[in-house]
C-alpha positions in Angstrom: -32.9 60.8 17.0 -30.7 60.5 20.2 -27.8 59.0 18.1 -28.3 61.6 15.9 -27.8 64.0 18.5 -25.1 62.7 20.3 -23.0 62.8 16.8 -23.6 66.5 16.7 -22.1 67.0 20.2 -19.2 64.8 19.0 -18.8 66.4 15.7 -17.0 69.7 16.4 -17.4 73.2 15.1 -19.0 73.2 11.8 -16.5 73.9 8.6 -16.0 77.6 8.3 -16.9 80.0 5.8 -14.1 80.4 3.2 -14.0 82.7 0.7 -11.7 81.1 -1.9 -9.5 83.7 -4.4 -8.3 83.0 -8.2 -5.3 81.9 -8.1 -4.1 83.5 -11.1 -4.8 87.2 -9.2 -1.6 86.2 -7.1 1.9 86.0 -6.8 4.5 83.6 -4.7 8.0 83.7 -3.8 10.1 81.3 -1.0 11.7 82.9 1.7 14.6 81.5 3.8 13.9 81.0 7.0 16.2 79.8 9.9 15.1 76.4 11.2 15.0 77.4 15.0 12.4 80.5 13.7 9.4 81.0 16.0 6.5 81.7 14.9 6.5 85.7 15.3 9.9 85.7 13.7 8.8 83.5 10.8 6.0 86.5 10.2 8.5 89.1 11.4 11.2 87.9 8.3 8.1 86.9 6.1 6.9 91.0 5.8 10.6 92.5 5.7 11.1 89.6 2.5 8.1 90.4 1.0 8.2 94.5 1.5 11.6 93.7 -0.5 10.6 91.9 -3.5 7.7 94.2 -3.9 7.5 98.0 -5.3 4.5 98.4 -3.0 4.3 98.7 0.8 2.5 96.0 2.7 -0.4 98.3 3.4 -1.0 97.9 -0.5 -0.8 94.3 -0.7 -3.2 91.3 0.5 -0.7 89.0 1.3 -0.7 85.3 3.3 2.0 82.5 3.8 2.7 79.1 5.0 5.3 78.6 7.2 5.2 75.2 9.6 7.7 75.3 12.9 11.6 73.5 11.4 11.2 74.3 7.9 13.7 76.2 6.1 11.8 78.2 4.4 8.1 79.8 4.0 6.4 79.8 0.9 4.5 83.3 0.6 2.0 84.4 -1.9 0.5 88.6 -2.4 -1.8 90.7 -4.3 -2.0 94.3 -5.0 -5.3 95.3 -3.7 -6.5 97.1 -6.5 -7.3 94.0 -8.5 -10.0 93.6 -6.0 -13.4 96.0 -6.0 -14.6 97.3 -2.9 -18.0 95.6 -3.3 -16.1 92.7 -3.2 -13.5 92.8 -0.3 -17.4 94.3 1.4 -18.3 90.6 0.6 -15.1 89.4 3.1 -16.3 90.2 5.9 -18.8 87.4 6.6 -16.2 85.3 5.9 -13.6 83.2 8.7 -10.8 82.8 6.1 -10.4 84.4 2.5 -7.2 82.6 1.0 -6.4 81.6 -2.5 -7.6 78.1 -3.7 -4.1 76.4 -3.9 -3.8 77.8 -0.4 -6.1 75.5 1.2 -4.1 72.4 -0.6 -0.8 73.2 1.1 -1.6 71.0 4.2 -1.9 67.4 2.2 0.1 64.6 3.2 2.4 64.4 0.4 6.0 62.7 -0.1 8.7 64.5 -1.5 8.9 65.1 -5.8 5.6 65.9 -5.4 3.5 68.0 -7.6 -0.1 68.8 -7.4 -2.4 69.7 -10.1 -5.3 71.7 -9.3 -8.0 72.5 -12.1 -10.4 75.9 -12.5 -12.0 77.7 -14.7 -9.1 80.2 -14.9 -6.4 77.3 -15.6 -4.4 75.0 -14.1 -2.2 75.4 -10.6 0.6 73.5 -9.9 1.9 73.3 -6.2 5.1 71.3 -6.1 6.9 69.8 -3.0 11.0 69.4 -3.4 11.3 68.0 0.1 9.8 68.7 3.6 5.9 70.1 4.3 6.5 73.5 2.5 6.5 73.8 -0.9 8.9 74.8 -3.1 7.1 76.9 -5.7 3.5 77.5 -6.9 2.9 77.8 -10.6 -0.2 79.1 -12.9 -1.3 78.3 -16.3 -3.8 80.9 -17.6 -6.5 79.1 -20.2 -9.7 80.2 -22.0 -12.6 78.7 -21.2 -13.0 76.8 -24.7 -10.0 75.4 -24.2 -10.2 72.0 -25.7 -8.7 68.8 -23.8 -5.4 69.0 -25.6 -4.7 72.6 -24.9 -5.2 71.7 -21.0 -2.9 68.1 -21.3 0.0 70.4 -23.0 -0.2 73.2 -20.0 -0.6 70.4 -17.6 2.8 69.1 -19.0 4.7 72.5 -19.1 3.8 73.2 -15.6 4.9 69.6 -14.3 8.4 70.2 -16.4 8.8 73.2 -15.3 8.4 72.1 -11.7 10.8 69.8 -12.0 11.9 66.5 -10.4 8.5 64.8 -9.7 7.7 62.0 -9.0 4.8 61.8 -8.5 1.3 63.8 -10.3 -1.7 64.5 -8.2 -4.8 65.8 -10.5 -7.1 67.5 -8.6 -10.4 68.1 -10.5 -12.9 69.7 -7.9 -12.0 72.6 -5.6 -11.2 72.4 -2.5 -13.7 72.9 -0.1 -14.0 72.8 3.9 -14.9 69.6 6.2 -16.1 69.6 9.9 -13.2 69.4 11.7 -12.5 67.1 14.9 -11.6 70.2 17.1 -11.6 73.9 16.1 -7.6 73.7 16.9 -7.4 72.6 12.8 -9.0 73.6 9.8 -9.7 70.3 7.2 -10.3 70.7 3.2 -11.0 67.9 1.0 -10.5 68.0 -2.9 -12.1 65.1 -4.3 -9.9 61.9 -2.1 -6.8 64.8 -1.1 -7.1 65.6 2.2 -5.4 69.1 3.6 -5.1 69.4 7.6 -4.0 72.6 8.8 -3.6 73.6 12.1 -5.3 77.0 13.0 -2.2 79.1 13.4 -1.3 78.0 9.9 -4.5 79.0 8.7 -4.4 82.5 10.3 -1.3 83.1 8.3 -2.7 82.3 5.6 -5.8 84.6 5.2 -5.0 87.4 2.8 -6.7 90.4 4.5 -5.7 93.5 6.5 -3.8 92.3 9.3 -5.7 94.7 11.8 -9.0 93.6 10.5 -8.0 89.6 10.9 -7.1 90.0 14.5 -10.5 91.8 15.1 -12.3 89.0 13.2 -10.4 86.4 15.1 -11.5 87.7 18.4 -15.1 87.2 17.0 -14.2 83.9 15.7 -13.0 82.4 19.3 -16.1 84.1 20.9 -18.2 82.1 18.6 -16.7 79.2 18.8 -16.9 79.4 23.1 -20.9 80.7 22.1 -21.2 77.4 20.5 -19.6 75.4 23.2 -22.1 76.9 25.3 -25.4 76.1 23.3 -24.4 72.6 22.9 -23.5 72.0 26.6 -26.9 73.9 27.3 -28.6 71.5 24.6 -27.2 68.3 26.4 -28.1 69.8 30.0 -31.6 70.5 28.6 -31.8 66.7 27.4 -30.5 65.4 30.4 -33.0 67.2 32.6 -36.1 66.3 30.1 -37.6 63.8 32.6 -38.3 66.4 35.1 -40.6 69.0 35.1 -38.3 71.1 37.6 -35.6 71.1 35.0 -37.9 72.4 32.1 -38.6 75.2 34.5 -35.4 76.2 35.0 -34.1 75.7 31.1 -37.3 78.0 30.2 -36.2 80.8 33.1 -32.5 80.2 31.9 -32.9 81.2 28.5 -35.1 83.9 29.1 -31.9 85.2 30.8 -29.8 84.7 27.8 -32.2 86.4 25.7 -32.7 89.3 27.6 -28.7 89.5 28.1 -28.6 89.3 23.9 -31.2 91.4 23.3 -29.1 93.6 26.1 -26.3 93.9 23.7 -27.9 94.1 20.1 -27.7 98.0 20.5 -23.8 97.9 21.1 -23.3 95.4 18.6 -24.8 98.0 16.3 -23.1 100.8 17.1 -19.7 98.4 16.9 -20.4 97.6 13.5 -21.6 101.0 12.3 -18.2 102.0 13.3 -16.2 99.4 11.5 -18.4 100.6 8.5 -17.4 104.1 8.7 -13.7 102.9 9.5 -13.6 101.2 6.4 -15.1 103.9 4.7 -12.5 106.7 5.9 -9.9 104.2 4.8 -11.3 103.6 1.3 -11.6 107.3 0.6 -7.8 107.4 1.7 -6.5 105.5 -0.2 -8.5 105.2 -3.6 -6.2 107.6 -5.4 -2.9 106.2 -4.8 -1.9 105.2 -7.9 1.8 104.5 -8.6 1.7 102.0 -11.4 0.3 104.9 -13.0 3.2 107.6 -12.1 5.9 105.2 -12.7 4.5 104.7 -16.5 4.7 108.2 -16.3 8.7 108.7 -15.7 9.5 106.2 -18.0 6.8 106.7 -20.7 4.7 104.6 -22.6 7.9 103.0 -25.4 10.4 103.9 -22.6 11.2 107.0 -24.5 11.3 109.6 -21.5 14.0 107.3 -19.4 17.3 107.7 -20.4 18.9 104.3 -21.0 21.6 104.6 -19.3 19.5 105.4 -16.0 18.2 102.1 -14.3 15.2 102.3 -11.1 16.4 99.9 -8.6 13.0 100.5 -6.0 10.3 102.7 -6.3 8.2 103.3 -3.3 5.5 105.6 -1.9 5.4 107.0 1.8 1.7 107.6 3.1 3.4 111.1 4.8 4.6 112.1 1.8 1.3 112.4 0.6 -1.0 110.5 -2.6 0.9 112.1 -5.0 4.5 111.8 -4.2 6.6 108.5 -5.7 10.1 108.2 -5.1 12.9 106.0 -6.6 16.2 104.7 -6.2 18.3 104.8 -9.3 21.9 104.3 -10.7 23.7 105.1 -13.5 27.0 104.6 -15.6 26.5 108.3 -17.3 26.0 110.6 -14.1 26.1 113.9 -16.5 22.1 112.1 -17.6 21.1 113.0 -14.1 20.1 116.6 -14.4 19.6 116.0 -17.9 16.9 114.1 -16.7 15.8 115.7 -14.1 14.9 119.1 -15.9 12.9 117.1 -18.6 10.8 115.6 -15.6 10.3 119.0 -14.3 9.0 120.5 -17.7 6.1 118.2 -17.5 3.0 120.0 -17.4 1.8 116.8 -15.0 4.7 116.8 -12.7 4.7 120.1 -10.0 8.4 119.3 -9.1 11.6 116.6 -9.5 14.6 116.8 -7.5 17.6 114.0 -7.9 19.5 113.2 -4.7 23.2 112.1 -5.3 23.8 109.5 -3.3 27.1 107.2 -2.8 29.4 106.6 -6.0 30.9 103.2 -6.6 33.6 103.4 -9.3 31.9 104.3 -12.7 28.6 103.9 -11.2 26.5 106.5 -9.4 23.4 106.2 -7.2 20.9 108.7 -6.9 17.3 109.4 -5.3 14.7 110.9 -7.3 11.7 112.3 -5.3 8.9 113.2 -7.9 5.5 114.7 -6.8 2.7 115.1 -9.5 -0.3 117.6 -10.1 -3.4 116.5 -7.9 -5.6 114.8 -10.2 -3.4 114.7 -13.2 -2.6 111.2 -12.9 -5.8 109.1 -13.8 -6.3 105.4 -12.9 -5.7 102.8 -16.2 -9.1 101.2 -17.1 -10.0 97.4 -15.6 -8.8 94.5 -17.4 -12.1 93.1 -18.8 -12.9 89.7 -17.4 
């Protein structure tokens, strides 16, 4: 029983709760980085990369990357938000890390022409290393569940071809999942004999969720984590002093304190987390009928009949200021005379309350132009859910 005990105390912080995502729900790109990069400029050149390459804002996005101090380049991966229910991001926030599952693979030892294979239910993932601790791309395979054997050997080998360059193949039949880690100053998963070590500011770039919310769970996290510091150096004082009745005294009248001081607090913690609630809350009702896949289907039409085709959308965008309703997009075109052609047609939708094209600069044959389009409230409805 004593050994027993002193392995607890030399164990360190039990694994942490991790929510793992389908991978198949997420996208990843590589971004450049400069090799002197700290870390706040790494994050700084991540979000301006990945606002870039996206048609949403970051605010619509869960989005994570991995990013270790030298590399060239950080590998970054994103979501749109709406492909998660709000009963389940409500399920997040019990959680110390919510990541996809190749995510947690991405600290494994791994020599160069590397690629890793990582089965699910969904299909197979392939993470593949080119050189240095960063991989070069992620790839996803989508299969049915009766997929037979064959059907999974022949995505297995289109997603190690299209890779490129490896080799060597690591098959990775059982998720990953998290170990007790030697210090809380790393987070450890294991995936059958692969072993991923990441250090903790690795792992904070890598959870998916609201930015604002992470920092407010990672305060709560490093509380914890100095809560349980505390019980187990109050466990080994309380063992130490066993022999004498004095020191049972003063462990009782100690935690009596401790209890009171909790029981103290319970009634702000409450009120804290009522807040969060109604926070969340405000923000959902926000933001639930944002919908600009929805209004962009809508300017082109279904067949791409109501776009000219000599008109092409370079960025589309929405501005929170400019209201749930308003989408706006960069265009150019070879035939400026389809400008107000176009234009007027948007404005005789009965769902569209106005349209006005910008002109903006004009290089040679080719002319730019902003289109600011704002829709009838509650014309524009929500496409149904893919089923599962």
């Amino acid at each position: 029983m004593n050994s027993s005990f002193l392995h607890t105390l030399r164990a360190g912080p039990p694994p942490p709760k991790v929510a793992f995502l389908p991978d198949a729900l997420f996208f990843s790109r590589t971004v450049p980085l400069a090799a002197a990069a700290t870390a706040a400029e790494a994050a700084a050149q991540v979000a301006i990369a990945l606002e870039a390459i996206s048609p949403f804002p970051l605010t619509q996005l869960y989005y994570g990357w991995f990013w270790l101090p030298g590399a060239d380049h950080a590998l970054v991966f994103a979501s749109y938000r709406r492909r998660f229910t709000s009963e389940q991001t409500a399920t997040w926030r019990d959680d110390e890390l919510v990541l996809p599952s190749f995510a947690a693979l991405l600290g494994g030892n791994v020599q160069p022409a590397t690629t890793l294979v990582l089965a699910s239910p969904e299909g197979l993932t392939a993470v593949h290393w080119e050189r240095g601790p960063v991989p070069a791309r992620v790839m996803f395979h989508a299969l049915l569940p009766e997929a037979s054997d064959d059907d999974r050997a022949l995505a297995r080998e289109d997603l190690i071809r299209t890779g490129g360059g490896s080799r060597t193949v690591v098959d990775l039949a059982a998720p990953p999942v998290a170990d007790p880690a030697v210090s809380d100053r790393e987070t450890v998963f294991r995936s059958g004999d692969f072993v991923s070590r990441l250090p903790a500011a690795v792992t904070a770039a890598l959870d998916v969720r609201d930015k604002g919310d992470l920092a407010q769970l990672r305060a709560a996290r490093r509380r914890d984590v100095i809560l349980w510091r505390v019980a187990l150096g109050c466990a080994a004082a309380l063992v130490l002093f066993a022999a004498s009745e004095f020191a049972l005294i003063g462990g009782a009248a100690w935690q009596k304190v401790r209890v009171a001081k909790l029981t103290g607090q319970q009634p702000r913690v409450e009120k804290i987390m009522e807040s969060q609630a109604l926070a969340n809350r405000i923000d959902e009702l926000t933001t639930k009928r944002l919908l600009p896949m929805e209004m962009l289907g809508m300017l082109v039409g279904e067949h791409l009949e109501r776009k000219p085709g000599d008109i092409v959308f370079t960025k589309v965008q929405t501005l929170p200021a400019r209201g749930l309703y308003t989408l706006i997009v960069e265009a150019q075109t070879n035939n400026p005379p389809q400008i107000p052609v176009y234009e007027s047609a948007l404005k005789s939708s009965p769902m569209i309350e106005n349209a006005e094209a910008r002109m903006g600069p004009t290089n040679g044959n080719t002319a730019t132009f902003t289109l600011t389009v704002t829709f009838k409230p509650e014309t524009i409805k929500p496409e149904p859910a893919p089923s599962a």
